[in-house]
Every structure is written in C-alpha cells, then in structure tokens.
Backbone as ProteinMPNN parsed JSONL, in Angstrom:
{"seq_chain_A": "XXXXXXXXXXXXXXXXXXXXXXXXXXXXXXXXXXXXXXXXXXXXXXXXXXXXXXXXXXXXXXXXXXXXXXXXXXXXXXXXX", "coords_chain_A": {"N_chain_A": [[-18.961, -8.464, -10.314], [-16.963, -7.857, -7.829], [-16.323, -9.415, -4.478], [-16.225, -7.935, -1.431], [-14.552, -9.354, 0.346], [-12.912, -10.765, -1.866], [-11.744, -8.414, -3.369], [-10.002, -7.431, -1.1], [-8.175, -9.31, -0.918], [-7.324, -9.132, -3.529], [-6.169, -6.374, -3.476], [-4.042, -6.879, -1.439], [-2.414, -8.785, -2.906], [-1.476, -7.706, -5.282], [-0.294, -5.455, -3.727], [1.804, -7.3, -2.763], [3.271, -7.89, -4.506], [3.945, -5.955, -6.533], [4.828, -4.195, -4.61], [4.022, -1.478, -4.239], [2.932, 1.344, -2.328], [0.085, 2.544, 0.193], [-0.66, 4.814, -1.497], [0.005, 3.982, -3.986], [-1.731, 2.046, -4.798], [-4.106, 2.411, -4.301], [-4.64, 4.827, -6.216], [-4.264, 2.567, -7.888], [-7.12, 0.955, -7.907], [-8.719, 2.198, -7.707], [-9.827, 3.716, -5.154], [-10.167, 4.796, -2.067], [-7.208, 6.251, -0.185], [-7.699, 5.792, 2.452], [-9.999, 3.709, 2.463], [-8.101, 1.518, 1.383], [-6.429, 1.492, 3.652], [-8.01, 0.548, 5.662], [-8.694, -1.898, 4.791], [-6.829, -3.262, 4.438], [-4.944, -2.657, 7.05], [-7.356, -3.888, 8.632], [-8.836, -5.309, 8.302], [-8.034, -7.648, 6.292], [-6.156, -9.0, 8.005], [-8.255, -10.752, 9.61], [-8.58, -12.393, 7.585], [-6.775, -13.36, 5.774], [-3.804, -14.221, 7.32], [-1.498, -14.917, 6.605], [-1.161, -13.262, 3.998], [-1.116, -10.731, 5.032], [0.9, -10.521, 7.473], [2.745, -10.668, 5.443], [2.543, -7.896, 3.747], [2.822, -6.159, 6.15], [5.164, -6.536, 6.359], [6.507, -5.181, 4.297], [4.998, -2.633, 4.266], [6.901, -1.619, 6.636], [9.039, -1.733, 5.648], [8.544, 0.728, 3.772], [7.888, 2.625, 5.64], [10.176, 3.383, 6.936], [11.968, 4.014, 4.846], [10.569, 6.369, 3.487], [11.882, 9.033, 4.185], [13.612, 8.912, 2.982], [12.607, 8.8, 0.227], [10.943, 11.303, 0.287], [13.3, 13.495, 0.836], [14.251, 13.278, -1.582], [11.634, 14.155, -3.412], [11.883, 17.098, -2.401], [14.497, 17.296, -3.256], [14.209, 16.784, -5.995], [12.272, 18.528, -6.473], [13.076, 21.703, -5.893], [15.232, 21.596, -7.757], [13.759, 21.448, -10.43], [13.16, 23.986, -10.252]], "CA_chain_A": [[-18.587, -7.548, -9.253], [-15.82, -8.421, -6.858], [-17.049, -9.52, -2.971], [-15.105, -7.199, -0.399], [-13.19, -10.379, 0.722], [-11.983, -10.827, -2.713], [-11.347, -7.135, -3.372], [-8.909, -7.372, -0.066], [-7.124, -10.348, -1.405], [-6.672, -8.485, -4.617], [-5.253, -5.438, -3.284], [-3.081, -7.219, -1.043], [-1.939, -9.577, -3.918], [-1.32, -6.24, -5.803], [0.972, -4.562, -3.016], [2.971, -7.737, -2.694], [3.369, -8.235, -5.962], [4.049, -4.715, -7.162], [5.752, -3.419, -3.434], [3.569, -0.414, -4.2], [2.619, 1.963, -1.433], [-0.66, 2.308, -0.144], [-1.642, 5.836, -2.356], [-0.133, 3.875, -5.598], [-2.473, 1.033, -4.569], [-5.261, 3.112, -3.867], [-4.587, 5.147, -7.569], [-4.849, 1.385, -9.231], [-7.832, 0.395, -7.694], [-9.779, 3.711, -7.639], [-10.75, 3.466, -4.114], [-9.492, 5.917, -0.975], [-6.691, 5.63, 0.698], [-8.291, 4.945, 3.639], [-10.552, 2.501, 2.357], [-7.002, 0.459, 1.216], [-5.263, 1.005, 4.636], [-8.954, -0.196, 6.293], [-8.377, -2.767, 4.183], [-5.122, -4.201, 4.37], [-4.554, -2.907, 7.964], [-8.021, -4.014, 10.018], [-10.018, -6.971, 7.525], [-7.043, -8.844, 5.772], [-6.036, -9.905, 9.567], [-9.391, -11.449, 10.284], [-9.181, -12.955, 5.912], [-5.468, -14.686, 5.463], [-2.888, -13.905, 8.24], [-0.533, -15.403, 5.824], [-0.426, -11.894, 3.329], [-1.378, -9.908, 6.189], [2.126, -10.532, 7.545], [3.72, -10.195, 4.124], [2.29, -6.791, 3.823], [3.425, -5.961, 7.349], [6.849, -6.814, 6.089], [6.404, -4.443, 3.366], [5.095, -1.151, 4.9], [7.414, -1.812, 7.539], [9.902, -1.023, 4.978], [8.271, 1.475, 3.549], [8.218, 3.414, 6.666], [11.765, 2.954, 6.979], [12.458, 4.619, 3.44], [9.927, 7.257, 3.132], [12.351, 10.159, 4.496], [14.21, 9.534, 1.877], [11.825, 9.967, -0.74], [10.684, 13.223, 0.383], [14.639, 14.214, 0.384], [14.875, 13.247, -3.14], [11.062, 14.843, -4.138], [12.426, 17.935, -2.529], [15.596, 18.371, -4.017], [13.978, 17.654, -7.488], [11.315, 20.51, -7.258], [14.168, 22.542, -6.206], [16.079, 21.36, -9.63], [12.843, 22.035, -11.613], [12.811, 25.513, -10.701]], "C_chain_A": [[-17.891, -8.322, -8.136], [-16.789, -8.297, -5.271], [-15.951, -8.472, -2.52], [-13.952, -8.017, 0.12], [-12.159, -10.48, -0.914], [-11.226, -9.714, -3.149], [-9.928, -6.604, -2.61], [-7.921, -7.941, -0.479], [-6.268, -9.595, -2.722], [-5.8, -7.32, -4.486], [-3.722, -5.632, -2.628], [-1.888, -8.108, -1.582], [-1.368, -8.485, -4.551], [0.052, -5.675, -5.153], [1.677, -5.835, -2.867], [3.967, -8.059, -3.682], [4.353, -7.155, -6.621], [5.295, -4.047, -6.009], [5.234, -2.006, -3.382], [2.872, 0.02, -2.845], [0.986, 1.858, -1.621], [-1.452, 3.486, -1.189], [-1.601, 5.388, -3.619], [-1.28, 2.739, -5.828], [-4.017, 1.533, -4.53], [-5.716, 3.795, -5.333], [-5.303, 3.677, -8.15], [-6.212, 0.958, -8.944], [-9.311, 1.543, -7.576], [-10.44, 3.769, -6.24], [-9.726, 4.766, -3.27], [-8.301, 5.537, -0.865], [-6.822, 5.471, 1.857], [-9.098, 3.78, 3.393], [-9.032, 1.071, 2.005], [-6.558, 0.423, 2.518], [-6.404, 0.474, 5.409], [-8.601, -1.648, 5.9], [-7.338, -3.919, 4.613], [-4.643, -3.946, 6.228], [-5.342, -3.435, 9.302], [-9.076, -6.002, 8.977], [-8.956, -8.19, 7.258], [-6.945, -9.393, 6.905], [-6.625, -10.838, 9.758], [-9.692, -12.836, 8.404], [-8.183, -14.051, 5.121], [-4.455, -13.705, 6.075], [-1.608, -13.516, 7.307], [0.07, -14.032, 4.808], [-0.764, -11.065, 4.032], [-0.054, -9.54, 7.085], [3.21, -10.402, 6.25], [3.747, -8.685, 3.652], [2.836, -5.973, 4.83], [4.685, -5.674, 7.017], [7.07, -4.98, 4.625], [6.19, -2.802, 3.477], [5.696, -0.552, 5.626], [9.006, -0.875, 6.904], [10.299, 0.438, 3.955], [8.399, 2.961, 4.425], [9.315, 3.863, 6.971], [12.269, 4.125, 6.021], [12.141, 5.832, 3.329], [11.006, 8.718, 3.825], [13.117, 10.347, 3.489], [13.526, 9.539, 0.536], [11.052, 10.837, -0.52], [12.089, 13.755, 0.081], [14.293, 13.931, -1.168], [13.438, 14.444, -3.534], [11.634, 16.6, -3.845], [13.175, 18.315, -3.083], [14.733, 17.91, -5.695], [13.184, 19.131, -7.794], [12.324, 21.437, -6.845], [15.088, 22.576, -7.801], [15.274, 22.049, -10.358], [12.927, 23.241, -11.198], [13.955, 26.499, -11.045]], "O_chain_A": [[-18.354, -9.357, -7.655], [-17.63, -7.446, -4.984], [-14.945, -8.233, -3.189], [-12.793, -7.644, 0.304], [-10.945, -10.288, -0.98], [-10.027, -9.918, -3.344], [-9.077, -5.827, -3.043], [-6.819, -7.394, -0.515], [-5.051, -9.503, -2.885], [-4.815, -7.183, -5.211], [-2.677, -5.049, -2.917], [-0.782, -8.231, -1.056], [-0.257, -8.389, -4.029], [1.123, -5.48, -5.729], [2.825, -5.4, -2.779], [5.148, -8.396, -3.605], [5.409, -7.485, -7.16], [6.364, -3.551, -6.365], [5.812, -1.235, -2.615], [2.254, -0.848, -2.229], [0.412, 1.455, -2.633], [-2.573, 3.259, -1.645], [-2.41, 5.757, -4.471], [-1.708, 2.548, -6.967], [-4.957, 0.781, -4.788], [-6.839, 3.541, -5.767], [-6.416, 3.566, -8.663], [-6.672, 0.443, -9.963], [-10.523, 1.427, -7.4], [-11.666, 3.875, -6.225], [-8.827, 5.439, -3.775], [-8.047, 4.452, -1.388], [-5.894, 4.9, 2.43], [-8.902, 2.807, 4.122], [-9.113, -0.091, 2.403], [-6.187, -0.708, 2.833], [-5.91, -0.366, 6.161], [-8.246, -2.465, 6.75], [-7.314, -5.092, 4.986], [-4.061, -4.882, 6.776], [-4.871, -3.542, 10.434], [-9.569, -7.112, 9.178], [-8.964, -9.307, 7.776], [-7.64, -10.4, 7.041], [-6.045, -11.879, 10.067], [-10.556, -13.689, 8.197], [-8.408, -14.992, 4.36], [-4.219, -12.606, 5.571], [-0.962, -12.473, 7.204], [1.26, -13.725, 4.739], [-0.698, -10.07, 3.31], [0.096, -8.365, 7.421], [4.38, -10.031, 6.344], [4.796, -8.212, 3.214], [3.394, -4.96, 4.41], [5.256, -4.64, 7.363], [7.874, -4.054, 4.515], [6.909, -1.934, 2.983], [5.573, 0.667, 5.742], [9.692, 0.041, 7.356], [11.338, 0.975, 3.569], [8.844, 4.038, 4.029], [9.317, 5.033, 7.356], [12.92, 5.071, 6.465], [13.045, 6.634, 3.096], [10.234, 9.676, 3.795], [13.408, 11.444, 3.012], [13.942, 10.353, -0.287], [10.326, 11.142, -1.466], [12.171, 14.477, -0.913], [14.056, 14.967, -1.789], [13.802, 15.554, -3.921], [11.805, 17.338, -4.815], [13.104, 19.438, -3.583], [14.701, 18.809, -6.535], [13.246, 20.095, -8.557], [12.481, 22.233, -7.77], [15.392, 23.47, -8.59], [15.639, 23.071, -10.939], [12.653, 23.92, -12.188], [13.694, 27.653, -11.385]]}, "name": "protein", "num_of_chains": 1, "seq": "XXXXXXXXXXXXXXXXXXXXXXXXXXXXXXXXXXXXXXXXXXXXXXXXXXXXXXXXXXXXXXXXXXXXXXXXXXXXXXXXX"}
C-alpha cells in the first residue's frame, strides 16, 4: 500500500508524464478530483517544489486551452445529433 507522500509523487509523475488534466488523473488513479487537486495543489508544495512547479507549468496551460475544448466538445454533440 502506497504512503500518501508516495501516492502524491505518483500522481504528479503521472500528470507530467502523461500532460493529463486533473479529472483524467483522477479517472487513473480512482480517487476524487478534489482529493488530486488537494494533492498536487496544497501537499506536493510542502513534498518536492521541483514537480510542484512543473505541474504549475502544466495547468497553467491547461487553463489557457480549456475554452477551446469546450468549443470543439460543443460543436461535436451538435454534429452527433
């Protein structure tokens, strides 16, 4: 059974790895998505700075993006119907 520190490391190893968001991160690991953004946005800090800022970099861009995938999921469920 994984410690909570290692658990952190792993998820955050995971999203840098992968670039996955935190709900696809949250899917692989079977946990909330709040328990991942607790995770990654209030413990990692205090656990290795080092992917704590790599992650940063990462949601950062995510944030950035996310308008346009809602445009796109919208216009597909428009297509599908």
């Amino acid at each position: 059974m994984l410690t909570i520190k290692d658990r952190i490391i792993a998820e955050a190893t995971h999203i840098i790895t992968t670039k996955e968001t935190i709900r696809q991160t949250a899917e692989k690991f079977k946990l909330s998505k709040s328990t991942i953004h607790k995770d990654i946005q209030e413990r990692l800090k205090n656990i290795n700075t080092d992917l704590y800022h790599k992650i940063t970099e990462i949601f950062a861009y995510h944030n950035q993006n996310r308008h346009l995938k809602g445009g796109e999921s919208t216009k597909n469920k428009y297509h599908r119907k």
